[in-house]
The first five atom37 places (N, CA, C, CB, O) and aatype in JSON, in Angstrom:
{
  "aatype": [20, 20, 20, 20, 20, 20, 20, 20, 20, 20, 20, 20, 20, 20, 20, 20, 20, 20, 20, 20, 20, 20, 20, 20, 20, 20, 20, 20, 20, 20, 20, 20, 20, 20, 20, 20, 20, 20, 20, 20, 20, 20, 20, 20, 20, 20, 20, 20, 20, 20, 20, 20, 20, 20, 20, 20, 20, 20, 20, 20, 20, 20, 20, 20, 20, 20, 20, 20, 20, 20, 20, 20, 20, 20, 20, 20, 20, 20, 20, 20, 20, 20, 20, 20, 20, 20, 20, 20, 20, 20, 20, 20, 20, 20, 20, 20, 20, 20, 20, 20, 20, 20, 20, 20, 20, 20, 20, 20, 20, 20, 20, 20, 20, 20, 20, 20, 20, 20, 20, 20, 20, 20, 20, 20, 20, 20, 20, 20, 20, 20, 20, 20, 20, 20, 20, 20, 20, 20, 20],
  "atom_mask": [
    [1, 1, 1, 1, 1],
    [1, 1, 1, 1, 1],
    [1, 1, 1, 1, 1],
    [1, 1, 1, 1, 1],
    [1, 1, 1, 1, 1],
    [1, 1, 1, 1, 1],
    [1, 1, 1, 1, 1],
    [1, 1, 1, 1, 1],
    [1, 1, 1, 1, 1],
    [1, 1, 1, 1, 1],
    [1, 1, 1, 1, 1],
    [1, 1, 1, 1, 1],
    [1, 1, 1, 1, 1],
    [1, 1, 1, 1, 1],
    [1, 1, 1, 1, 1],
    [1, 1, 1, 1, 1],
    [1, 1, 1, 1, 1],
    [1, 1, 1, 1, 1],
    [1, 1, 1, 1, 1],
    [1, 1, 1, 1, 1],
    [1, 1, 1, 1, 1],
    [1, 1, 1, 1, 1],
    [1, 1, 1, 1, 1],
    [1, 1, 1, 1, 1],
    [1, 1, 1, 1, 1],
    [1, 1, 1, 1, 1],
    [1, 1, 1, 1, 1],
    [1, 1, 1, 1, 1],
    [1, 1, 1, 1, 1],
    [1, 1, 1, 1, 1],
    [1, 1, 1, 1, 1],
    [1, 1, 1, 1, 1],
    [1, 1, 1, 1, 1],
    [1, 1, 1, 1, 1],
    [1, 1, 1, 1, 1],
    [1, 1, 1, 1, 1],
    [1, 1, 1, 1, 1],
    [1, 1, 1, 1, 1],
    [1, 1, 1, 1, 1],
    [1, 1, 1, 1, 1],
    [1, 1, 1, 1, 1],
    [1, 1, 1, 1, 1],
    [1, 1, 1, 1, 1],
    [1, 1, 1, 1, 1],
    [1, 1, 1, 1, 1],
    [1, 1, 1, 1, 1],
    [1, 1, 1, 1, 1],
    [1, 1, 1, 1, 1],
    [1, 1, 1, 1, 1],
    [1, 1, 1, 1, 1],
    [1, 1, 1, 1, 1],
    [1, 1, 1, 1, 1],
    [1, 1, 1, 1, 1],
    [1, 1, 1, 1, 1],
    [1, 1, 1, 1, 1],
    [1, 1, 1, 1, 1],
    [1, 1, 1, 1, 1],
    [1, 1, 1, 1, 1],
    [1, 1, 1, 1, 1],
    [1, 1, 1, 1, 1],
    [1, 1, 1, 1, 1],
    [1, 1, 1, 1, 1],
    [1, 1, 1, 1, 1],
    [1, 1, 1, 1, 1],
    [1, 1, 1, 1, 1],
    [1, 1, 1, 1, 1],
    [1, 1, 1, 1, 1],
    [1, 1, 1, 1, 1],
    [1, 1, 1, 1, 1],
    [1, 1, 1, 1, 1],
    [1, 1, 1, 1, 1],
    [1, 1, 1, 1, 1],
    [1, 1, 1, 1, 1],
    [1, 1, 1, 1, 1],
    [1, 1, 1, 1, 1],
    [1, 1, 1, 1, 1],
    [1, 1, 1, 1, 1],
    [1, 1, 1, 1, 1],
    [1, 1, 1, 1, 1],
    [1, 1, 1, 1, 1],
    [1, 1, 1, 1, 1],
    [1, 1, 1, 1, 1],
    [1, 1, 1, 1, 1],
    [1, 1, 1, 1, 1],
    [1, 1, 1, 1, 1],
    [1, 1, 1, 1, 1],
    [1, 1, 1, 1, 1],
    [1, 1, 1, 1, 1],
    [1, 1, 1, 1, 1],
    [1, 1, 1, 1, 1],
    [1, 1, 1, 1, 1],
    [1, 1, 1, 1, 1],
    [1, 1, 1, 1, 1],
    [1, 1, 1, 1, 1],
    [1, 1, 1, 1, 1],
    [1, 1, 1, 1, 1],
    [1, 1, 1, 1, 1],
    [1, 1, 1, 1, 1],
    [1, 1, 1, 1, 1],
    [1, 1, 1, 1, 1],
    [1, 1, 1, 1, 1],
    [1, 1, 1, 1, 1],
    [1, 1, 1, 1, 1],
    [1, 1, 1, 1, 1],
    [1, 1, 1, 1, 1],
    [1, 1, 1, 1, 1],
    [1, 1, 1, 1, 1],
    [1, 1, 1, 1, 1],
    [1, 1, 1, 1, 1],
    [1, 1, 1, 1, 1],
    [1, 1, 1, 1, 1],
    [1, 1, 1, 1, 1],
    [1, 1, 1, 1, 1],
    [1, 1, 1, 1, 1],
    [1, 1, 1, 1, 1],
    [1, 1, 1, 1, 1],
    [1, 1, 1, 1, 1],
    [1, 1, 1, 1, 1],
    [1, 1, 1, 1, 1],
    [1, 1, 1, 1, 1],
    [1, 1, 1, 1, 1],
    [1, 1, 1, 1, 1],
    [1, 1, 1, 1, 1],
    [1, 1, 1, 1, 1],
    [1, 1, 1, 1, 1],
    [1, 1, 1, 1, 1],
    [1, 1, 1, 1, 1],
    [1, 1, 1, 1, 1],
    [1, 1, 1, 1, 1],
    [1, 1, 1, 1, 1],
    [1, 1, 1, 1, 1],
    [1, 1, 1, 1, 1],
    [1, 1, 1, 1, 1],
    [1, 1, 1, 1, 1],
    [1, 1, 1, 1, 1],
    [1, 1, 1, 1, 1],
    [1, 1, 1, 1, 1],
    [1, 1, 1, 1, 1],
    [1, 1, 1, 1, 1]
  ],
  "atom_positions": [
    [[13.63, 9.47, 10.9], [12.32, 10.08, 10.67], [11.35, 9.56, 11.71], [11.8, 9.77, 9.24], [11.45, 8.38, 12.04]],
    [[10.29, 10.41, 12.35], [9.54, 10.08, 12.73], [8.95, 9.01, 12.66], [9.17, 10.65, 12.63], [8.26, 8.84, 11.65]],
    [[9.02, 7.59, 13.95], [8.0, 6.94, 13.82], [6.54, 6.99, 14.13], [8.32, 6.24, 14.16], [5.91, 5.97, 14.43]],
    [[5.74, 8.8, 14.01], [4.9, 8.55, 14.61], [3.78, 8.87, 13.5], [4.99, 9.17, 15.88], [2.55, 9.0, 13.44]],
    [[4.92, 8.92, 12.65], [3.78, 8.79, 11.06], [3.43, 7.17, 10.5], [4.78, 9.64, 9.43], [4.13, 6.23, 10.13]],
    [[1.66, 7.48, 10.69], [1.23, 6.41, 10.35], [1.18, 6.21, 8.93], [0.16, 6.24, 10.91], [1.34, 5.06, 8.53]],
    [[0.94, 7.38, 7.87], [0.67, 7.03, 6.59], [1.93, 6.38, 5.61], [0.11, 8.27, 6.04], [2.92, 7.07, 5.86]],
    [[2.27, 5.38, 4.65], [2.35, 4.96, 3.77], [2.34, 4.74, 2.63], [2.24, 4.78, 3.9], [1.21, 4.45, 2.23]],
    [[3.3, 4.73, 1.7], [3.17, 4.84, 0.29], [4.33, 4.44, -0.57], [2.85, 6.14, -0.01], [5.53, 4.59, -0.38]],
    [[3.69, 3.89, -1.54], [4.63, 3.32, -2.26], [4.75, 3.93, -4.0], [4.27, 1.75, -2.1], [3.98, 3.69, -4.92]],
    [[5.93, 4.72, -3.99], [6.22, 5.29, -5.4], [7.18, 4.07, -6.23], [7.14, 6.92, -5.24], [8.39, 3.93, -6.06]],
    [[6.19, 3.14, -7.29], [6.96, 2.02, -7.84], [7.1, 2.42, -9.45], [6.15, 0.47, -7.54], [6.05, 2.72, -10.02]],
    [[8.35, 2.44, -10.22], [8.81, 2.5, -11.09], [8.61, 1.47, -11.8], [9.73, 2.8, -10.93], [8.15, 0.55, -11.12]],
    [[8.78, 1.19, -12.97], [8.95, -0.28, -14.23], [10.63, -0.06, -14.62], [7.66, -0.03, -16.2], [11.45, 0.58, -13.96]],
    [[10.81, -0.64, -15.61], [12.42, -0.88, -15.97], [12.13, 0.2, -17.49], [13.05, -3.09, -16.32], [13.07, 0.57, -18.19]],
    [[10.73, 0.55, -17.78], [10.92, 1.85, -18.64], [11.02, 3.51, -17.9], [9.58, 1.82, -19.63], [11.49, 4.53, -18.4]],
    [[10.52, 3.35, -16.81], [11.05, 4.67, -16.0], [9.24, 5.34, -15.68], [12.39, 6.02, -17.33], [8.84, 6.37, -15.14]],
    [[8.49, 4.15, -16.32], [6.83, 4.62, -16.04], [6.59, 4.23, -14.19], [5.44, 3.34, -17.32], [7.06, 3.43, -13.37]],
    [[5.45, 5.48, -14.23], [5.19, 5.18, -12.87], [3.9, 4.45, -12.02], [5.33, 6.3, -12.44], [2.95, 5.23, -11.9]],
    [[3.76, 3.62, -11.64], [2.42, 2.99, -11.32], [1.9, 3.71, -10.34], [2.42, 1.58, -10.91], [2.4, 4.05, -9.27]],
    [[0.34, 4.01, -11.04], [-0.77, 4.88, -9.94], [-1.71, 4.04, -10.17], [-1.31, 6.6, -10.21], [-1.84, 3.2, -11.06]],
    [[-2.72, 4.51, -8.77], [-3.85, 3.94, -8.54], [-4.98, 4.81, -8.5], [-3.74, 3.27, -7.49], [-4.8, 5.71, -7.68]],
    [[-6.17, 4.87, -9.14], [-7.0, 5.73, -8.87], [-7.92, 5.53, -8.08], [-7.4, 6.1, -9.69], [-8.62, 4.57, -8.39]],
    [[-8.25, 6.16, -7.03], [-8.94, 5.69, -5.62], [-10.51, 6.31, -6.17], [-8.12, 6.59, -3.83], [-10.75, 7.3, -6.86]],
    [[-11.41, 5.28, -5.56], [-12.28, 5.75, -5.59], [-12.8, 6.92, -5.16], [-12.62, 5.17, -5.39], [-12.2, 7.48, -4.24]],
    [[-13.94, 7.53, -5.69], [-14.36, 8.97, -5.83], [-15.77, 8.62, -4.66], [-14.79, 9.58, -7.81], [-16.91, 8.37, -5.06]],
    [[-15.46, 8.66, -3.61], [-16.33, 8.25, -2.58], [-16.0, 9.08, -1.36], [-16.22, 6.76, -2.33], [-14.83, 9.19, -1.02]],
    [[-17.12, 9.73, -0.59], [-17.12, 10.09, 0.55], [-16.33, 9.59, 1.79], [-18.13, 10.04, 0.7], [-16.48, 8.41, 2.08]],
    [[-15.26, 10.59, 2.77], [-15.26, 9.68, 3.54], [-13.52, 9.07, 3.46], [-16.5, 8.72, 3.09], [-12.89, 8.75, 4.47]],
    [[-12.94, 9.02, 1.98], [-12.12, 8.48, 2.13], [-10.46, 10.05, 1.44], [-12.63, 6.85, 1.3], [-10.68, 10.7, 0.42]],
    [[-9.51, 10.2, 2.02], [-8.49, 10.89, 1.81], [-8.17, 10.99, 0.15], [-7.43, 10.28, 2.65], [-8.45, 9.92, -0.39]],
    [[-7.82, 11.69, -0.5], [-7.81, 12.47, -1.81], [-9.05, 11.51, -3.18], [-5.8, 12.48, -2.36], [-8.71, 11.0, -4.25]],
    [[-9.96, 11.57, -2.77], [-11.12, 10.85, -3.62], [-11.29, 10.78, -4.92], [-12.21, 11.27, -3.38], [-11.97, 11.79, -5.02]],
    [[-11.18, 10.3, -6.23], [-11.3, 10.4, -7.53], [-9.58, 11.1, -7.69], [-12.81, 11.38, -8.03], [-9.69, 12.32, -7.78]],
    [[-8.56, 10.79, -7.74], [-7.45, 11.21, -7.56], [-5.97, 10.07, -7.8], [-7.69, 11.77, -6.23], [-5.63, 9.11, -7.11]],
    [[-5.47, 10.53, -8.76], [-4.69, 9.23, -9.05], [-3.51, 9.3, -8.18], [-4.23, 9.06, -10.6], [-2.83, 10.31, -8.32]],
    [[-3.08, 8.34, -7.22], [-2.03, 7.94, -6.3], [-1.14, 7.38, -6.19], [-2.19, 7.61, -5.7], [-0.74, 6.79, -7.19]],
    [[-0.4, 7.28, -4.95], [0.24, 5.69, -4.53], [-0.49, 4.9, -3.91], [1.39, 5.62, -3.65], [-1.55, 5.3, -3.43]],
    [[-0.03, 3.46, -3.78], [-0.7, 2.24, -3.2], [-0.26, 2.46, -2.13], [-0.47, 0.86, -3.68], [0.97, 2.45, -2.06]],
    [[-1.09, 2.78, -0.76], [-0.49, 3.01, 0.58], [-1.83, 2.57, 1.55], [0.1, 4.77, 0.79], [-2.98, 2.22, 1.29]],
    [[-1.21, 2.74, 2.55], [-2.27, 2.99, 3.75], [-1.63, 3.19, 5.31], [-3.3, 1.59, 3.8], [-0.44, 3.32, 5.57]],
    [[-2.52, 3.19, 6.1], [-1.87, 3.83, 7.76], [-0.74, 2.64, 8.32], [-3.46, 3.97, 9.28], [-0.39, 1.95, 7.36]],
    [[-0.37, 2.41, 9.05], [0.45, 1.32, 9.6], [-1.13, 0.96, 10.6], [2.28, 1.88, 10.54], [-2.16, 1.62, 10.77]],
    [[-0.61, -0.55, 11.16], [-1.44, -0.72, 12.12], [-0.71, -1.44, 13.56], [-2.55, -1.54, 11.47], [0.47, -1.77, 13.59]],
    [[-1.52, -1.57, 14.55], [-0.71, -1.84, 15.91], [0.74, -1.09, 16.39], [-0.38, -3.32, 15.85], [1.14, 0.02, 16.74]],
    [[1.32, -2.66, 16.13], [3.11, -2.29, 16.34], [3.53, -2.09, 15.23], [4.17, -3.4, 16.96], [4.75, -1.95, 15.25]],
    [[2.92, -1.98, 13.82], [3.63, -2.1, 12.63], [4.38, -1.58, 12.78], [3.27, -1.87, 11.61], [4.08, -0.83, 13.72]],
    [[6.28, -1.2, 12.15], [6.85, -0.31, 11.27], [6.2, 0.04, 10.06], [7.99, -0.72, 10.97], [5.47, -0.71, 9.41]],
    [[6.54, 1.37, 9.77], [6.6, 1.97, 8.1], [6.87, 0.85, 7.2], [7.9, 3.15, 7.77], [6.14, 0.75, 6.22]],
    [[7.7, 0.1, 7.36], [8.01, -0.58, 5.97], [7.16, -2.19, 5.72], [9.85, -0.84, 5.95], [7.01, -2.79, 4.66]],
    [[6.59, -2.66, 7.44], [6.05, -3.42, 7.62], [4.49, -3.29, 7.31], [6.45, -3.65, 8.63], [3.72, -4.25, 7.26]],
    [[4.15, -1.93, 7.1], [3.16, -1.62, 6.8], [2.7, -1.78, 5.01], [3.2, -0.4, 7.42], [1.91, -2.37, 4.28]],
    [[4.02, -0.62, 4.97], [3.05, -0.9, 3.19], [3.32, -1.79, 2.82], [3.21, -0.1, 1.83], [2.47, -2.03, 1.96]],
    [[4.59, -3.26, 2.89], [4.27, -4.22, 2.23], [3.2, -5.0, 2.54], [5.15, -4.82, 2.13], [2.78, -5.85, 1.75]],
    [[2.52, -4.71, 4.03], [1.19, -5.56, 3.83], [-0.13, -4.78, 2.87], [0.58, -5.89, 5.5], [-1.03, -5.49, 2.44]],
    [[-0.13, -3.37, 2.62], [-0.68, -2.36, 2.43], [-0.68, -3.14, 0.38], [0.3, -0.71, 3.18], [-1.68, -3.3, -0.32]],
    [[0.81, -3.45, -0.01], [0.92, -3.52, -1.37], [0.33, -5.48, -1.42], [2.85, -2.96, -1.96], [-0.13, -6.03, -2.42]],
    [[0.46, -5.87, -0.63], [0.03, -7.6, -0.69], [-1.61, -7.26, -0.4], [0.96, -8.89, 0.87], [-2.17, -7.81, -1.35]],
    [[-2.29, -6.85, 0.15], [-3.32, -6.1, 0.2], [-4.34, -5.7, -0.81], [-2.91, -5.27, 0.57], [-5.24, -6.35, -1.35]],
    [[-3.95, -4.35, -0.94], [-4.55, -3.65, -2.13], [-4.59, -4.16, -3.5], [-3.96, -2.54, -2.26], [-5.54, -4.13, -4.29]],
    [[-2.83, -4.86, -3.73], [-2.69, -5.14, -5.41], [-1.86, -6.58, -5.3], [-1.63, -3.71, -6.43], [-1.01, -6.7, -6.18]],
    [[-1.96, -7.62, -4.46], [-0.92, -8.69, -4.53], [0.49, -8.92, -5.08], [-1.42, -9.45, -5.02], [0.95, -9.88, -5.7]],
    [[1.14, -7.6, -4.63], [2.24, -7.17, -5.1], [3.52, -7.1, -3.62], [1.79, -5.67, -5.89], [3.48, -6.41, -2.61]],
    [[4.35, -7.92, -3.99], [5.83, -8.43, -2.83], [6.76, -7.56, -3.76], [6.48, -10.62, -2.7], [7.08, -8.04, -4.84]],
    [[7.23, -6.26, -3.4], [8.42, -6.05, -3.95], [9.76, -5.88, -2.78], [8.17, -4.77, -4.84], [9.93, -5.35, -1.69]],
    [[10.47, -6.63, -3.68], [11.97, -6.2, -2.5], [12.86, -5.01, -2.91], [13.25, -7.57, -2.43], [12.99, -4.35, -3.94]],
    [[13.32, -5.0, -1.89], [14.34, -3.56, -2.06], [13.47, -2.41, -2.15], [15.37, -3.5, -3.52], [13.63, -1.5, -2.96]],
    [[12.38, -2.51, -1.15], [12.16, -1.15, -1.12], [12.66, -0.32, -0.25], [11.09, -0.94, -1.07], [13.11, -0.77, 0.8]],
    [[12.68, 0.94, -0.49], [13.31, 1.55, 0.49], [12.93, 3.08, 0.68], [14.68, 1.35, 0.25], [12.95, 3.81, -0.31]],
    [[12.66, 3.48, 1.66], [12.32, 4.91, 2.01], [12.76, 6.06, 1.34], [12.69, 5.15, 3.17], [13.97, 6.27, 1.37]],
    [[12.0, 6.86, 0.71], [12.33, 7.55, -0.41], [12.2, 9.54, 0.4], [10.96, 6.94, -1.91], [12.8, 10.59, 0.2]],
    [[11.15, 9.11, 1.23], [10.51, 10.23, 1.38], [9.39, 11.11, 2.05], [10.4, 10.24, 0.7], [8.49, 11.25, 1.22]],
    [[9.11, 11.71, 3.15], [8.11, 12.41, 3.89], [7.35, 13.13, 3.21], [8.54, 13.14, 4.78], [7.91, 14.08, 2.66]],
    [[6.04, 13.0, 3.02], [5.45, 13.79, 2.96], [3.84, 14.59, 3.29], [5.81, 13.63, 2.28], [2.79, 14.01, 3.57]],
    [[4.04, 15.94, 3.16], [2.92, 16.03, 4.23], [1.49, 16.09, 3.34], [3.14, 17.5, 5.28], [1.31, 16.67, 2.27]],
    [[0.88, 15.6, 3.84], [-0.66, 15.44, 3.42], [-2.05, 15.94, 4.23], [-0.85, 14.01, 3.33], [-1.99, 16.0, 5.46]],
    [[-3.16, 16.27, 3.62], [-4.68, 16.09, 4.4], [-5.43, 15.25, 4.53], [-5.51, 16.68, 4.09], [-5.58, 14.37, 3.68]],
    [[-6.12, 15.32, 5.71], [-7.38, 13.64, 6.21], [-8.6, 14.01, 5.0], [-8.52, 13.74, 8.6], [-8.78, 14.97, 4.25]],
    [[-9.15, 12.98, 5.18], [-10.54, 13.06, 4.57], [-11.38, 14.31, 4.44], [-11.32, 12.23, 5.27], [-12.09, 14.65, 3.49]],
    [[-11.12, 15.0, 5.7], [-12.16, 15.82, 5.89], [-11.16, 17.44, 5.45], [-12.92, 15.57, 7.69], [-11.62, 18.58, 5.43]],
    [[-9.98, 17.09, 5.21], [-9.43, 18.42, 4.49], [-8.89, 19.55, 5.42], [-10.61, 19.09, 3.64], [-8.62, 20.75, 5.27]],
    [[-8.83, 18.67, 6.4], [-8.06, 19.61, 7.44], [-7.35, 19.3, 8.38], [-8.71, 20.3, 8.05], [-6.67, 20.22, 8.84]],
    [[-7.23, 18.05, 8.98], [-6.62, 17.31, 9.23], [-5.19, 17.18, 8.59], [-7.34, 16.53, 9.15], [-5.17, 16.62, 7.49]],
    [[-4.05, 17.59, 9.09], [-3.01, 17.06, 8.86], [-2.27, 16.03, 9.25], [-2.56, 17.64, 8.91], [-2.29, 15.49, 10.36]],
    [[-1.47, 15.72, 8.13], [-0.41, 14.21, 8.8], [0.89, 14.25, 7.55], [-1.6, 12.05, 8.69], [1.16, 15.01, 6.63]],
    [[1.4, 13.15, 8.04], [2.44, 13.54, 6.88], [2.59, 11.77, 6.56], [4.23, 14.63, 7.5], [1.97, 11.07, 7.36]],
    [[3.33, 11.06, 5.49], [2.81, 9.9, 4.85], [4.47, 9.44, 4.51], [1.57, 10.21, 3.41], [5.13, 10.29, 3.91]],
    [[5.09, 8.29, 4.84], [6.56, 7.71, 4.56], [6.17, 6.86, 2.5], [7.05, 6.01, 6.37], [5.31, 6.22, 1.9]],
    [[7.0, 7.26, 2.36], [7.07, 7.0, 0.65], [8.14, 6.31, 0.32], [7.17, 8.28, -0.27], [9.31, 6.67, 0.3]],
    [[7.66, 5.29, 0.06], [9.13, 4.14, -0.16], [8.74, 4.04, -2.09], [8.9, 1.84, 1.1], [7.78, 4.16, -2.85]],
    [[10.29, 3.72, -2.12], [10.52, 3.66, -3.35], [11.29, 1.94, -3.98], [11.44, 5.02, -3.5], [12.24, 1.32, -3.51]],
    [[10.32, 1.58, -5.29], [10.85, 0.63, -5.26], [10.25, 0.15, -7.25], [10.35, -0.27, -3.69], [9.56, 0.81, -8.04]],
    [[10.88, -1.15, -7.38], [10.71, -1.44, -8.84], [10.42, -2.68, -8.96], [11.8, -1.17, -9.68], [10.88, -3.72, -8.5]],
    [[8.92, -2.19, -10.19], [8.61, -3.58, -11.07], [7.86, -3.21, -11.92], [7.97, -4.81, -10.45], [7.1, -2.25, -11.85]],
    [[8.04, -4.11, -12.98], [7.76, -3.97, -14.08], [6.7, -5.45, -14.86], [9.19, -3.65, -14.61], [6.94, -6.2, -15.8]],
    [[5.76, -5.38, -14.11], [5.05, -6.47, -14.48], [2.91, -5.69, -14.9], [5.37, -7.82, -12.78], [2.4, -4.97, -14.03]],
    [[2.5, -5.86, -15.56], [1.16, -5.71, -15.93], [0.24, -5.48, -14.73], [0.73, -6.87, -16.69], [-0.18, -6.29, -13.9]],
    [[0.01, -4.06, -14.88], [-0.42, -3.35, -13.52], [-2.34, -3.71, -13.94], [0.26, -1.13, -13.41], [-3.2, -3.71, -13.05]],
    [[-2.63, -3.96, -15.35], [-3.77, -4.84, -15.42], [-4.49, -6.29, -14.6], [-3.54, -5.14, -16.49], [-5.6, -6.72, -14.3]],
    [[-3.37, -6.58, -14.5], [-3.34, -8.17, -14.21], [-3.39, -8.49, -12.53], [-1.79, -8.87, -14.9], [-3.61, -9.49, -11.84]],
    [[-3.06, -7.08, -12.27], [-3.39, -7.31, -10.4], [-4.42, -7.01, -9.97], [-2.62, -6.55, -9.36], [-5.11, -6.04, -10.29]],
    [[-4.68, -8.0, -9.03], [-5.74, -8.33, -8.31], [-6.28, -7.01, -7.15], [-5.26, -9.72, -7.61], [-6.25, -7.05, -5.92]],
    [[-6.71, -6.0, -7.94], [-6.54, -4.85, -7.1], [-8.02, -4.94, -5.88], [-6.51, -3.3, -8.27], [-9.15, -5.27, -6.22]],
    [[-7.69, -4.65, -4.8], [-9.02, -4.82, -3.92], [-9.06, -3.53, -3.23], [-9.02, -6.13, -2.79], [-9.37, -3.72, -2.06]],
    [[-8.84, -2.05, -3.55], [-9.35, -1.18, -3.62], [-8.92, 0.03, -4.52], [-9.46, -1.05, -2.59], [-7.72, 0.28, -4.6]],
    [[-10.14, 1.09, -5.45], [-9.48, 1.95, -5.85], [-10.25, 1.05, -7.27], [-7.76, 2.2, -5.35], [-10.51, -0.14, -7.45]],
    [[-10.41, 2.25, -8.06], [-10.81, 1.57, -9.39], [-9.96, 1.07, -10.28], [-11.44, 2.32, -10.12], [-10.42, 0.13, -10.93]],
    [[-8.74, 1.44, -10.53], [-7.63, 0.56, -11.22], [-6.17, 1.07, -10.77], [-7.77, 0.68, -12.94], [-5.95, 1.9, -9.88]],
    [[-5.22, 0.41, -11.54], [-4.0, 0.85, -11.45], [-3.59, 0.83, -12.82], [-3.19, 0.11, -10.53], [-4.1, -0.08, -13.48]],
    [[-2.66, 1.74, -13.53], [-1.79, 2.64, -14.47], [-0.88, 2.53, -14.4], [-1.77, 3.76, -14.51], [-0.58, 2.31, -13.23]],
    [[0.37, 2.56, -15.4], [1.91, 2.73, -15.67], [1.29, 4.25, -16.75], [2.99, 0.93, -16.67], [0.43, 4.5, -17.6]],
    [[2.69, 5.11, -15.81], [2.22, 6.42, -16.61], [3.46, 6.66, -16.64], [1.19, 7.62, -16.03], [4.25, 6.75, -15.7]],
    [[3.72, 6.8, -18.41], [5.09, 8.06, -18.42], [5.68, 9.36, -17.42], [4.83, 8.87, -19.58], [5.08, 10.35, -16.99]],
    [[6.82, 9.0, -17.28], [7.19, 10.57, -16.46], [6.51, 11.71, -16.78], [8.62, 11.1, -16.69], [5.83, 12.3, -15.95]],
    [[6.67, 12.23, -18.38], [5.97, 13.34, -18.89], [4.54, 13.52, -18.79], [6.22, 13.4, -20.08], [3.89, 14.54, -19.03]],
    [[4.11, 12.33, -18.4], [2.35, 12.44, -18.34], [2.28, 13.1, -17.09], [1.35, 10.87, -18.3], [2.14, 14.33, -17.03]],
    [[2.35, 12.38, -16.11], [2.21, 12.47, -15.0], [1.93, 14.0, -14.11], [3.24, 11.82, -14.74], [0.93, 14.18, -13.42]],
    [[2.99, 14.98, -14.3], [1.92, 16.3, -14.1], [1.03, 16.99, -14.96], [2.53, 17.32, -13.77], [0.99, 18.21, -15.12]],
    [[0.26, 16.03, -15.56], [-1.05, 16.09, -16.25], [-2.37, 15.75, -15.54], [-0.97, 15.22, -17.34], [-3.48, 16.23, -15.73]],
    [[-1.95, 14.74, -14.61], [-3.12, 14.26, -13.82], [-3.66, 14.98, -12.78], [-2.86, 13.15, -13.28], [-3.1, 15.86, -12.12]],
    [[-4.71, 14.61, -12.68], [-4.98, 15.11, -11.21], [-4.85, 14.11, -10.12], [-6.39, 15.65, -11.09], [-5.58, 13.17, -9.83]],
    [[-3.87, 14.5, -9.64], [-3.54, 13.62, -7.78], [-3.47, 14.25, -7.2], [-2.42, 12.82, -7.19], [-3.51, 15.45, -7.46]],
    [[-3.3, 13.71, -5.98], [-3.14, 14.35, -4.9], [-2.05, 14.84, -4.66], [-3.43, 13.79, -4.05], [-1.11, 14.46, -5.37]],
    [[-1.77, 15.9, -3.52], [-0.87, 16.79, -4.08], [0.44, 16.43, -3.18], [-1.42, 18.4, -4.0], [1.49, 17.06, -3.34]],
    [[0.31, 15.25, -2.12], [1.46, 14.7, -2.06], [2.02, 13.72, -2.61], [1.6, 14.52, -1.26], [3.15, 13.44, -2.21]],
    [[1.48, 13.01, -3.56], [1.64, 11.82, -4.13], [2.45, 12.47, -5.42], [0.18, 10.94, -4.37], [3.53, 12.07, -5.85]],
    [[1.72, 13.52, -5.93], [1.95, 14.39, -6.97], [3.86, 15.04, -6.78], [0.57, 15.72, -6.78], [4.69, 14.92, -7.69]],
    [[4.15, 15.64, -5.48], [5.56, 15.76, -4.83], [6.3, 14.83, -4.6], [5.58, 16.23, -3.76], [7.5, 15.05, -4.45]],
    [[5.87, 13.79, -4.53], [7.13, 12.48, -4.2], [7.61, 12.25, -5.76], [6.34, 10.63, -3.37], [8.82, 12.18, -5.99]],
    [[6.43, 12.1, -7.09], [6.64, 11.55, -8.14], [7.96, 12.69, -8.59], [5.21, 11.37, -9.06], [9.11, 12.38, -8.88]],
    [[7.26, 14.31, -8.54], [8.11, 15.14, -8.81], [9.42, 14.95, -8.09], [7.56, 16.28, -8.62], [10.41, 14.86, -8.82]],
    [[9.59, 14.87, -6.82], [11.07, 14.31, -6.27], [11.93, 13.57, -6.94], [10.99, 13.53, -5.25], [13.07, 13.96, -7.22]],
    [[11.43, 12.35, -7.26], [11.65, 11.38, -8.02], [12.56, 11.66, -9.36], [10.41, 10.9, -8.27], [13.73, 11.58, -9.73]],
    [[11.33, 12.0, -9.82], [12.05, 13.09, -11.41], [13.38, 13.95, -10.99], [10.67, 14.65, -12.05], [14.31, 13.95, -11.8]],
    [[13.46, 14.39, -10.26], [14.5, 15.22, -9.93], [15.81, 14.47, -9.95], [14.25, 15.83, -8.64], [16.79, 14.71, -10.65]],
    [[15.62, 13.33, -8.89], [16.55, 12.45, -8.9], [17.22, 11.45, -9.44], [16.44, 12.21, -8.42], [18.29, 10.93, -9.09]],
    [[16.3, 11.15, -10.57], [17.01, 10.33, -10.93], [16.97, 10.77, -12.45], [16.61, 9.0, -10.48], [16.69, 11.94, -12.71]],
    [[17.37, 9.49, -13.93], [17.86, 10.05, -14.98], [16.73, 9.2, -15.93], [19.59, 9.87, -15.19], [17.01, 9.3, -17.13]],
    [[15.81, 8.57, -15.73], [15.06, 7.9, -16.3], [14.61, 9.17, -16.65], [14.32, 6.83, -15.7], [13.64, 9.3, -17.39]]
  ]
}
C-alpha cells in the first residue's frame, strides 16, 4: 500500500467484540467535527504508518497496544470537505476502561456494541472500516 498516505487510524476491539470510539470535538477547522471515530492522526517526518499511530494512540489516549496490524485503506475528506486523502487503519485489541484514559484530544472515548454502532453518527470512513470489520470477523 501506498506509503504516501499520511492519515492513520486505529480500529481497537475489547475481548467482548465492543468497539472503542472517540468523539472529536465539534470545532472549526478540524476533519469530521462532532463525529464519533478512530484514534488516529497524519504520520510525521520519516514516520511509517505504523510508527505513526502508535505515537498518535500514546498521544491522544496513553494507550501501547501490540499486535497491531494493518487492517485497511480508506478514503476520506480534509477539513474543508473537499480535499481528499485516504487514511491506513490498523487493527488491534484491548479491553481495558476507555474511561480511565488520559485522553488529550476529542471529548471522550466509548466501547460500543457492534449493533450500536451504525446508529452513530461518524464519519463515513471510520464508519467503513468498523463495517469491514463486522464482515470479517464472528464477534
Amino acid at each position: 500500500m501506498n506509503e504516501g498516505i499520511r492519515g492513520t487510524a486505529a480500529l481497537i476491539k475489547n475481548d467482548d467484540g465492543e468497539y472503542l470510539l472517540h468523539l472529536r470535538d465539534d470545532i472549526p477547522g478540524i476533519c469530521d467535527p462532532g463525529t464519533w471515530s478512530l484514534i488516529g492522526g497524519n504520520r510525521q517526518g520519516g514516520e511509517s504508518a505504523e510508527q505513526a499511530i502508535r505515537r498518535e494512540l500514546a498521544e491522544e489516549a496513553g494507550l501501547s497496544i501490540s499486535g497491531l496490524e494493518l487492517f485497511t485503506v480508506e478514503r476520506c475528506t480534509g477539513p474543508d470537505g473537499g480535499t481528499k486523502g485516504r487514511i491506513k487503519v490498523f487493527r488491534g485489541l484491548w479491553s481495558g476502561d476507555a474511561a480511565a484514559l488520559p485522553l488529550t484530544e476529542g471529548v471522550m472515548l466509548h466501547w460500543f456494541a457492534s449493533s450500536v454502532v451504525p446508529r452513530l453518527r461518524m464519519s463515513d470512513w471510520a464508519q467503513r472500516a468498523v463495517q469491514k470489520d463486522r464482515e470479517t470477523t464472528s464477534w
